[in-house]
C-alpha positions in Angstrom: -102.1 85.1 -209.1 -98.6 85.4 -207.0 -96.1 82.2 -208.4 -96.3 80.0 -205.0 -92.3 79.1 -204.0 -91.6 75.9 -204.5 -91.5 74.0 -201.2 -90.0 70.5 -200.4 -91.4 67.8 -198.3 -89.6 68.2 -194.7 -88.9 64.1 -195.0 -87.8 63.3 -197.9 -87.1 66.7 -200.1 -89.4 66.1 -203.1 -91.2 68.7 -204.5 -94.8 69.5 -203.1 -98.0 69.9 -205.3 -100.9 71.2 -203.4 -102.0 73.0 -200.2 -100.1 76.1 -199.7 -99.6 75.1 -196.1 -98.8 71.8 -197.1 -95.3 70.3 -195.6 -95.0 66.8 -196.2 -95.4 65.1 -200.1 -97.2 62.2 -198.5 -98.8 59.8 -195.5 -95.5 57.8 -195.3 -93.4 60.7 -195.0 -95.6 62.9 -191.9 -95.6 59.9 -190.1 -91.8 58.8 -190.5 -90.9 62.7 -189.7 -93.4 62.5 -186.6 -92.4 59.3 -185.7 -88.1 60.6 -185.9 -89.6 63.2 -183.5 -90.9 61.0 -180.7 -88.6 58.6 -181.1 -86.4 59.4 -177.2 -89.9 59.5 -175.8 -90.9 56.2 -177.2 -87.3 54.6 -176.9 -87.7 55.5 -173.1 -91.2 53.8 -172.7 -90.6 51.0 -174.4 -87.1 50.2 -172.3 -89.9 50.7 -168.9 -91.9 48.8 -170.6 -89.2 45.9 -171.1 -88.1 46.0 -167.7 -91.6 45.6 -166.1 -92.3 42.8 -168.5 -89.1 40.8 -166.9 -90.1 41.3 -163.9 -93.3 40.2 -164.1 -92.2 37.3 -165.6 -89.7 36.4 -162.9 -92.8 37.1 -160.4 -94.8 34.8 -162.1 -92.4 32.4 -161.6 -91.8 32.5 -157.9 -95.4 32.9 -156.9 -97.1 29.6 -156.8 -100.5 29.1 -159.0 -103.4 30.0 -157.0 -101.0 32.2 -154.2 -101.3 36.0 -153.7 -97.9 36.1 -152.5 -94.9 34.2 -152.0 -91.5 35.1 -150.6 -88.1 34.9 -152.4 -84.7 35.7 -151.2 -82.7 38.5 -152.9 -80.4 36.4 -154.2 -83.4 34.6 -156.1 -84.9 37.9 -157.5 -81.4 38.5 -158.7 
């Protein structure tokens, strides 16, 4: 049997035991690598996100309860 190379975790560096194809020493580490990946997409969404929630809160707000609709000035919404 070939010696297998001795391959490091692509998180955190320590030494992998295991799977030949394996890349990450543990759960903790594939998710914080995966998680490093996505991070612009989910930084994005999540300032959307933040935005929308304001202004549904300020449209909450200006509409009375039990109104579909109300009307506010600009300088209101501002």
């Amino acid at each position: 049997m070939p010696p297998i190379a001795d391959r490091a975790c692509l998180t955190c560096g320590t030494s992998i035991k295991g799977r030949t194809d394996k890349k990450f020493c543990d759960d903790y580490c594939r998710n914080s690598y995966h998680n490093k990946l996505n991070s612009d997409d989910n930084n994005y969404v999540r300032n959307v996100n933040n935005v929308l929630r304001r202004n549904r809160r300020i449209l909450e707000e200006i509409i009375p309860d039990g109104a579909e609709t109300a009307k506010a000035s600009k300088l209101k919404l501002l």
